[in-house]
C-alpha distance (Angstrom), angle and dihedral (degrees) to the residues before:
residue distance angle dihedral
X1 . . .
X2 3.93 . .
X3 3.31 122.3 .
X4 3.90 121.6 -177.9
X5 4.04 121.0 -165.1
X6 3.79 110.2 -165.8
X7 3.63 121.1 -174.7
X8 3.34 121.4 -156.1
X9 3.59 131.6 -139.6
X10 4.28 85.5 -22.6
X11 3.83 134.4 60.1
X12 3.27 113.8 -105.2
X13 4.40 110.7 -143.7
X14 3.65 124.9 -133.5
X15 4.12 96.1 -100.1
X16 3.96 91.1 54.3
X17 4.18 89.5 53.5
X18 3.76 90.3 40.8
X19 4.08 89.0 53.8
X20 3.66 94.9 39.2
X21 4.21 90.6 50.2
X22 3.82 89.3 46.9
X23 3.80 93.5 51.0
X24 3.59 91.4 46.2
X25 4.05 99.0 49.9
X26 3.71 86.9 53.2
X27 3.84 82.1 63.2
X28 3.61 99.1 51.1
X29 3.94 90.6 43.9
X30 4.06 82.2 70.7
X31 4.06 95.0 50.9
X32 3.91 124.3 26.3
X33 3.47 93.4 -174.3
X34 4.41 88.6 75.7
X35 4.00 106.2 112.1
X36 3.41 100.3 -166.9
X37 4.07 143.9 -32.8
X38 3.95 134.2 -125.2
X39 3.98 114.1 -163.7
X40 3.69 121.2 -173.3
X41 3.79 128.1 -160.4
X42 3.44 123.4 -159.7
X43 3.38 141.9 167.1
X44 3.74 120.4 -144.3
X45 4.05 120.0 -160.5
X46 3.67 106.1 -13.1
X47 3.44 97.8 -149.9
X48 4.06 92.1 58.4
X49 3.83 134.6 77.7
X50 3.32 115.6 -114.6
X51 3.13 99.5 42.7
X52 3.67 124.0 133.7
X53 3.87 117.3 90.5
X54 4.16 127.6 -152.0
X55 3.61 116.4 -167.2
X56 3.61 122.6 171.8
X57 4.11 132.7 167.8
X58 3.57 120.5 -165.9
X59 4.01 123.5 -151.2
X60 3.39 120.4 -141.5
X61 3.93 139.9 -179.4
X62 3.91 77.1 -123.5
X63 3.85 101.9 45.5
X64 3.57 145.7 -77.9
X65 4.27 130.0 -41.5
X66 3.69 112.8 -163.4
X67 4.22 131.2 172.8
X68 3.23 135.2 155.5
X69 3.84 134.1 -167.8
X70 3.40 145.8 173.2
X71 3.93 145.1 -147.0
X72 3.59 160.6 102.7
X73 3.89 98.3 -48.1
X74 4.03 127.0 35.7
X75 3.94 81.8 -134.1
X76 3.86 101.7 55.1
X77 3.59 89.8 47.8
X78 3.79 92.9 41.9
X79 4.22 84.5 53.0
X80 4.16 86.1 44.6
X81 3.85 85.8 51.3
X82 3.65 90.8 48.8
X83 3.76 101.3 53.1
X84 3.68 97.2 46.0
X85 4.24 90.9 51.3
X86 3.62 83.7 49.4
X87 3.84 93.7 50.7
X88 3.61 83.4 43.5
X89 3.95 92.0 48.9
X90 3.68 99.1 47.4
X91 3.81 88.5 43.3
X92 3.80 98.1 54.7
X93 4.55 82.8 39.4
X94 3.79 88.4 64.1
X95 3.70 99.3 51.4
């Protein structure tokens, strides 16, 4: 499983990885069939609230999971981004 955190335009510190890889292996324990996951963080005018963006797409044998949120925290939007690829997840499992 390969999971690649890019930051963008910031560095990202150990605790924000570590929180980000936790919430996405709890995602992959629902589906074996996802390959491998790209998360972006970004950080969208500094001087607003608001402002921090999670985006994260999932490959799988299956397809493709992608959601993207945004707000005052990277870890609220990170848990935002995580329920709506789970929706997304179970939704797709029970087809």
């Amino acid at each position: 499983m390969n999971i690649q955190i890019q930051a963008i335009h910031f560095a990202a510190d150990q605790q924000l990885k570590g929180f980000i890889n936790k919430k996405v292996e709890k995602l992959i324990s629902i589906d074996d069939s996802i390959i491998s996951a790209d998360v972006y963080l970004k950080v969208d005018k500094p001087e607003s609230h608001d402002n921090k963006i999670v985006e994260i797409k999932l490959q799988s044998a299956d397809g493709e999971f992608f959601a993207k949120k945004q707000s005052n925290s990277f870890e609220e939007s990170a848990d935002l981004v995580s329920h709506a690829l789970r929706k997304q997840i179970l939704k797709h499992k029970d087809k």
